[in-house]
N, C-alpha and C positions, 0 to 999 in steps of 0.2 A: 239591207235589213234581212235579218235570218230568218228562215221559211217559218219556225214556228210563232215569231211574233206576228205573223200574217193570218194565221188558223181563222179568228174571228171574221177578219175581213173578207177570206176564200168561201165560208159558210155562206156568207150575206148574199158574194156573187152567184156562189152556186146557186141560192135560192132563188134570186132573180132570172137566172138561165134557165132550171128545169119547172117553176112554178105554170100549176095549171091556168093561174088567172091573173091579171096584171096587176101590176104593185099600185098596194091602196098611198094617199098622200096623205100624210100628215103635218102640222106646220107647230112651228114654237117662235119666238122671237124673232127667233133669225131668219125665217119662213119658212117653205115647206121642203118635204124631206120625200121620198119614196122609199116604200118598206114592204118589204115582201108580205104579197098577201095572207098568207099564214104564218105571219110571226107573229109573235103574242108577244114582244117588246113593241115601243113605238120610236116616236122621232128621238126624244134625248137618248135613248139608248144607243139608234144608229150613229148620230152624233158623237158620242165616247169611244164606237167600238173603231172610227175612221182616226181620233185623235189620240188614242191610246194603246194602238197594236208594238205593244213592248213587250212581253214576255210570254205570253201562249199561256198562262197560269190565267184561264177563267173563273170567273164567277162559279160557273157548271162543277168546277173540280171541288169545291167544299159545299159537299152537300149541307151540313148542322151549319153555315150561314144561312143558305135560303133556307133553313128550317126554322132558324133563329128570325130574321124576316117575317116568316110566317106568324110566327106567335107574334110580334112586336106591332101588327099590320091588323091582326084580330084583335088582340085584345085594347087596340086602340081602338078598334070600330066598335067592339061593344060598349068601351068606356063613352064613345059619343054619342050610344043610344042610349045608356044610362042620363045621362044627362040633356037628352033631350037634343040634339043636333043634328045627328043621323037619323034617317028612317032606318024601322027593320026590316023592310026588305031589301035596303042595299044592306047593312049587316049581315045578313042571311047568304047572300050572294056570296060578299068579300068570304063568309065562312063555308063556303064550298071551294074555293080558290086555296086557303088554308089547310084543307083537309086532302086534295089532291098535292099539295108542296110536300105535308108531310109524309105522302105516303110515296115520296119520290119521283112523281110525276112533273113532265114539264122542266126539269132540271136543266133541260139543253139550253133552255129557251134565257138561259141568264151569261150572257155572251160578252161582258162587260170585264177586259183587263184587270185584274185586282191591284195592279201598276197605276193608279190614276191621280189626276192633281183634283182640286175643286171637296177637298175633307169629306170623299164618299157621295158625293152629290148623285154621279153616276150611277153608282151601285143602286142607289136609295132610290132613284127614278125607273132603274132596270127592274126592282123590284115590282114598285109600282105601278107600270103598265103590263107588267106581264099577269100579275093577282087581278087586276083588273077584267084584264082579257079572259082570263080562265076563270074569270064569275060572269060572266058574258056569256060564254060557252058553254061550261055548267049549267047555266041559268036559259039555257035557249034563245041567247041573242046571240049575234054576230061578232066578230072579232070589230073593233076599232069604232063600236056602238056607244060610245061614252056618251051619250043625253042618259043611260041606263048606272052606269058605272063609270065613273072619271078617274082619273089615275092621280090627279091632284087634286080634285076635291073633294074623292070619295077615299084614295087609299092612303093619301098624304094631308087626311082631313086633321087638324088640330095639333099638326106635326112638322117639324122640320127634321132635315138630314141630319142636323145638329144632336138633334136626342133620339132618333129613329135608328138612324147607323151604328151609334156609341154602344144603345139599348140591343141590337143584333149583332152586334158583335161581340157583348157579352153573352148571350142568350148561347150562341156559336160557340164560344170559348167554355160555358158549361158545358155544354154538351159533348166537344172533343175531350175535357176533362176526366168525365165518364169513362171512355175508352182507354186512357192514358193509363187510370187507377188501377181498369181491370188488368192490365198486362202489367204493371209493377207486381201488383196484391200477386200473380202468375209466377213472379220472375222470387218474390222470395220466400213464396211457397218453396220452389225447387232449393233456397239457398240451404230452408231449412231441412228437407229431404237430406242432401247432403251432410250437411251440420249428423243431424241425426246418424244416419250411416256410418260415421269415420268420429264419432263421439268417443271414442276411446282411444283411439292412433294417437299415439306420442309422436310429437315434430319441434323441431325449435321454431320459437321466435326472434323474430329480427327487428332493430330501430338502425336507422341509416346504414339500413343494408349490412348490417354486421351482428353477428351472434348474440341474439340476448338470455333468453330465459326460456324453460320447456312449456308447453302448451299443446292441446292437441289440434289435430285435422278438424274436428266438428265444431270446435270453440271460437278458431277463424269462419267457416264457413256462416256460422251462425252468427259472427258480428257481423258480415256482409247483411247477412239478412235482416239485422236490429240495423243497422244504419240506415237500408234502404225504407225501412219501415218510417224512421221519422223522417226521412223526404215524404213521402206518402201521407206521414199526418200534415207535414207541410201544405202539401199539394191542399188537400180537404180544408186546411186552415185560412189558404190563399186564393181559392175558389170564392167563398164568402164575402173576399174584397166587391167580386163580381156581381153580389148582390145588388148593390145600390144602383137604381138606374135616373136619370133628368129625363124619363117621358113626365110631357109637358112642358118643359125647359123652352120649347120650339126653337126661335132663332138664336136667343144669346142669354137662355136662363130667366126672361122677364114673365113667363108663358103667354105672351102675345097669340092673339088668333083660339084661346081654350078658353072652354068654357067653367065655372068652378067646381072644383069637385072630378071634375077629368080625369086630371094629374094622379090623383089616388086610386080614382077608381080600376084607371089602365094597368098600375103595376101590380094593383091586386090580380084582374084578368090575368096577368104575365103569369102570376105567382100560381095561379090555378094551372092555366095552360102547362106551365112547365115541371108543377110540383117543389117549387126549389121558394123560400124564402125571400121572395124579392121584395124590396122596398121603397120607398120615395126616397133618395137625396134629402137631404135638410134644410141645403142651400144650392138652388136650381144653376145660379150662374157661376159657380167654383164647379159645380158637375159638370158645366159642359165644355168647358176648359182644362180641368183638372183631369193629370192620367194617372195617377195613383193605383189604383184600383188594376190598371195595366202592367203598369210596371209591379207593384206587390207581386202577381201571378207570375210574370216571367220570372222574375226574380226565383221564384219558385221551382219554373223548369231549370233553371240554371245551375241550380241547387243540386237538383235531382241530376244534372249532365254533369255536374265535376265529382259525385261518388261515383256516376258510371262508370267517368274517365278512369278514376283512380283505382277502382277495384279491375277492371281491364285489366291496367298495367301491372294491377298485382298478379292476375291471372298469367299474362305474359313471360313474367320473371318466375313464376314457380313452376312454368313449364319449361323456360327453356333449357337449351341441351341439342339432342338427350345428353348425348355425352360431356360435355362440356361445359353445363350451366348448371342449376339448382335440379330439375328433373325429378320433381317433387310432386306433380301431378300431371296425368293426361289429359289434353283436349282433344276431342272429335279430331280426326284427321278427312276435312273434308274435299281437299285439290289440293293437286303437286303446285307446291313452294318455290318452283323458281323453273326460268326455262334453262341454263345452265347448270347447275347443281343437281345430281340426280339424287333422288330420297329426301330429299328437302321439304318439310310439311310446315305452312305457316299456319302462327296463331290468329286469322284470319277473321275470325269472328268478334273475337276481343278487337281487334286493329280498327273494323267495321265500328263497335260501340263506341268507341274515341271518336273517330271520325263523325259521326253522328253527333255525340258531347259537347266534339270544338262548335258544331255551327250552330248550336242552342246557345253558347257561350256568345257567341257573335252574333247572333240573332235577338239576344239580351239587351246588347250593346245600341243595336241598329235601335232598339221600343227606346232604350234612355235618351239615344240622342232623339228620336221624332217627339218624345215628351216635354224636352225640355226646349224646343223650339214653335213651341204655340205661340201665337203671338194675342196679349189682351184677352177679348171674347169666346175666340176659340183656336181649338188644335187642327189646323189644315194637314197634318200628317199622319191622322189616324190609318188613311190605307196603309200603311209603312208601320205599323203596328198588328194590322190584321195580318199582314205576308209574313210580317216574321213570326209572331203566336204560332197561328195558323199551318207556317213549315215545322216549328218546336214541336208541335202538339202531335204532326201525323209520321215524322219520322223516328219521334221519340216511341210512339205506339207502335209500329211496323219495327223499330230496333229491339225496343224490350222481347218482343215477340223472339225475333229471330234469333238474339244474346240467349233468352232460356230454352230455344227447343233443338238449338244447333251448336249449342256451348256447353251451357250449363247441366243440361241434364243428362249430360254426357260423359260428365269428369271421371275421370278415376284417380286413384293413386297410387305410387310406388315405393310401397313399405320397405320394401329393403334399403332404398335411396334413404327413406326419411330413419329408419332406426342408423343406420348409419351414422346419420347426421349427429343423433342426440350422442352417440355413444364417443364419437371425433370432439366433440363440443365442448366449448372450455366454459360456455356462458352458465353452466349448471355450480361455477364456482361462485356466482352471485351469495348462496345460499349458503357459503362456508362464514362471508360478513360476521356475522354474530356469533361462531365459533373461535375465530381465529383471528379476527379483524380484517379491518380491508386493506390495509399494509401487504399483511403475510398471502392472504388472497389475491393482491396483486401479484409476488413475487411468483405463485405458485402458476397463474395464469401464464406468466411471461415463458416458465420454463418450459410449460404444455404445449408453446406455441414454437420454442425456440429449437426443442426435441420433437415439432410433428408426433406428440401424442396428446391421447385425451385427458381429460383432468381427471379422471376415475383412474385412471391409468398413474399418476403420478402420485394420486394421494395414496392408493397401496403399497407403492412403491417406498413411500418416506413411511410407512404407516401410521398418515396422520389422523385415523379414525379406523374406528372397528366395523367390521361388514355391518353390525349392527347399526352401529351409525350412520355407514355410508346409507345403506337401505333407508333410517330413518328419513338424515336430514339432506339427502343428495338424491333421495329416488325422482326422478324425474315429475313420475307420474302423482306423488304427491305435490312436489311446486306448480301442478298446475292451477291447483283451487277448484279444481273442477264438482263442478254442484249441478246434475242434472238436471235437478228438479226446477231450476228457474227457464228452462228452455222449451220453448213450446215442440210438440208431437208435428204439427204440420208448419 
């Protein structure tokens, strides 16, 4: 077993090693457990962290779950005071426990594999005795004081895993959401910076990599930027899937164990807590089975990782060269390219976004298959849903970041390369068509290409049109269509 699937289990021991006072005992079904005196998990947590030491990827490392957690844990406690179930002053408590998660306190203390079987059981218990303990503590009692605050009575009061976990793990997925937006909204801001800058440079266009039509530097850049823009509406459209939550739902959608009026009341609390639109489900027992809502979103990042892929790879091929390839634009030259080759600069950063793209693509893959393997009542592989979102959501925010401040904002271009290009270029014969036909056009292509010259070159040559027309209907810079005015300033 590899040293860091062990992390949780070495914590435990070491706590027991260096701890000032002996480990309090806890018991559950299976009976009692020892738990270090100052941990603010109890027995089922210890439990998970002995049966689940698989990947070293904590609970502790996504902070907006236990935030998500947080809100899903209050605003069920007040929906139980609302209705008369809970007292306020365990409400009170559990919302000093709330208020300390969100302010990032206590994070260590959630030591639970995000690797687990049992449909988040674990996590949803980790939660629970640790909010517990930390209204205990807040409140002037003792860690492991449950006559005061119980972990199942009081934080998993009118609740199961069932709509608890699903309900924070959406809560979690808005919130990394957030982050995602702001570093796209980042990434094509700079596209249109550029756009704007090189709004006039003539370059050709290409379809299957072969010579099409003139167009400029800022008219490409700026459609990088309009593409990534409706991923981005995407994104905000596929968010909203995350609205709907089955608190209440408890074990299988029937709201067994709730009181009436709960169900509502909680996801309104949600809606307060998080500011975001949340709502009841329709039908409690299709939400707590149904992963739609999961899958819509990734779907989403997926979306967003195959234009990252793709505009990379554009970036790649208009840089390469120098000598030898298109050499059409500069990237950041940020480390030597190869340990053999001397002078050799890779497009390193693009290579980086792909990289990044492919495992949101496959991290897409992993949410369909755990979605479509629920069985009946409910989906037992929602952790396999939260690991893959969850890696989409923070490597796609850390890659946008790094693709715009070590790539992007760095490009240049080499005007001589690309006037070059258009002046070599046979594709500006497109535009003789309606002159000449496409016949003669063809012919006039073939001989441009068969003589190594350009088609400007050969039509003066037959003198198939007068400078006047060449200018008219062959200036490059007229076929682009270019209309500033529909392009935004930033």
């Amino acid at each position: 077993m590899k040293t860091n699937t062990l992390s949780a289990i070495l914590i435990l021991s070491t706590s027991f090693l260096w701890a000032k006072e002996p480990p309090r005992i806890e018991k559950d079904l299976l009976g009692e457990k020892k738990i270090p005196a100052d941990a603010l998990y109890g027995v089922q947590t210890m439990r998970a962290v002995e049966n689940f030491p698989i990947s070293g990827d904590l609970i502790s490392k996504h902070p907006n779950f236990i935030k998500g957690f947080a809100i899903v844990k209050l605003a069920a406690a007040r929906a139980n005071t609302d209705v008369g179930k809970m007292k306020p002053e365990v409400r009170d408590k559990i919302e000093l426990a709330y208020k300390a998660l969100m302010a990032g306190e206590y994070h260590d203390q959630f030591v639970v594999d995000m690797y687990q079987g049992g449909a988040g059981t674990s996590t949803n218990m980790n939660a629970n005795e640790v909010m517990a303990n930390i209204a205990l503590l807040k409140s002037g009692h003792k860690i492991g004081e449950y006559s005061v605050v119980e972990p199942h009575d009081d934080l998993n009061m009118s609740q199961s895993t069932n709509d608890s976990y699903p309900s924070a793990l959406k809560m979690a997925m808005i919130l990394n959401n957030a982050e995602v937006l702001k570093e796209l909204e980042a990434l094509i801001a700079s596209f249109r910076t550029l756009g704007n800058k090189y709004i006039d440079v003539l370059k050709m266009g290409r379809t299957e990599l072969q010579d099409a039509v003139p167009m400029t530097v800022g008219q490409e850049f700026h459609a990088y930027a309009t593409a990534l823009q409706w991923e981005h509406d995407l994104l905000v459209a596929a968010e909203k899937h995350l609205y709907g939550m089955n608190m209440g739902a408890t074990a299988i959608g029937t709201g067994l164990n709730t009181l009436p009026g709960y169900s509502e009341k909680c996801v309104k609390h949600m809606a307060e807590l998080s500011g975001k639109k949340i709502y009841k489900l329709d039908d409690l027992i299709a939400g707590t089975w149904d992963m739609q809502s999961f899958l819509a979103y990734s779907s989403a990042l997926k979306s967003l990782s195959v234009k990252l892929a793709k505009i990379s790879s554009d970036l790649r091929i208009l840089a390469s060269g120098p000598r030898t390839g298109f050499y059409e634009i500069n990237l950041p030259a940020l480390q030597p390219g190869s340990s053999i080759m001397p002078g050799k600069v890779n497009p390193v950063i693009p290579e980086l976004m792909s990289v990044i793209s492919f495992r949101v693509m496959a991290n897409d893959l992993a949410v369909t298959f755990a979605a479509e393997n629920g069985d009946l009542q409910l989906n037992a592989f929602e952790p396999l849903i939260a690991i893959s979102v969850f890696e989409s959501q923070k490597i796609l925010t850390s890659g946008l970041s790094t693709f715009r401040s070590k790539c992007i904002d760095g490009i240049t271009i080499n005007e001589q390369v690309l006037a070059m290009h258009i002046e070599r270029s046979i594709g500006i014969v497109t535009a003789l068509n309606p002159v000449v036909g496409y016949e003669k056009a063809t012919e006039l292509a073939k001989e441009a290409l068969e003589q190594d010259k350009g088609i400007l070159e050969i039509i003066r040559e037959k003198k198939i049109l007068s400078e006047e027309e060449i200018k008219k209907i062959l200036d490059p810079a007229t076929m682009t269509g270019l209309d500033k005015s529909k392009y935004p300033k930033k």
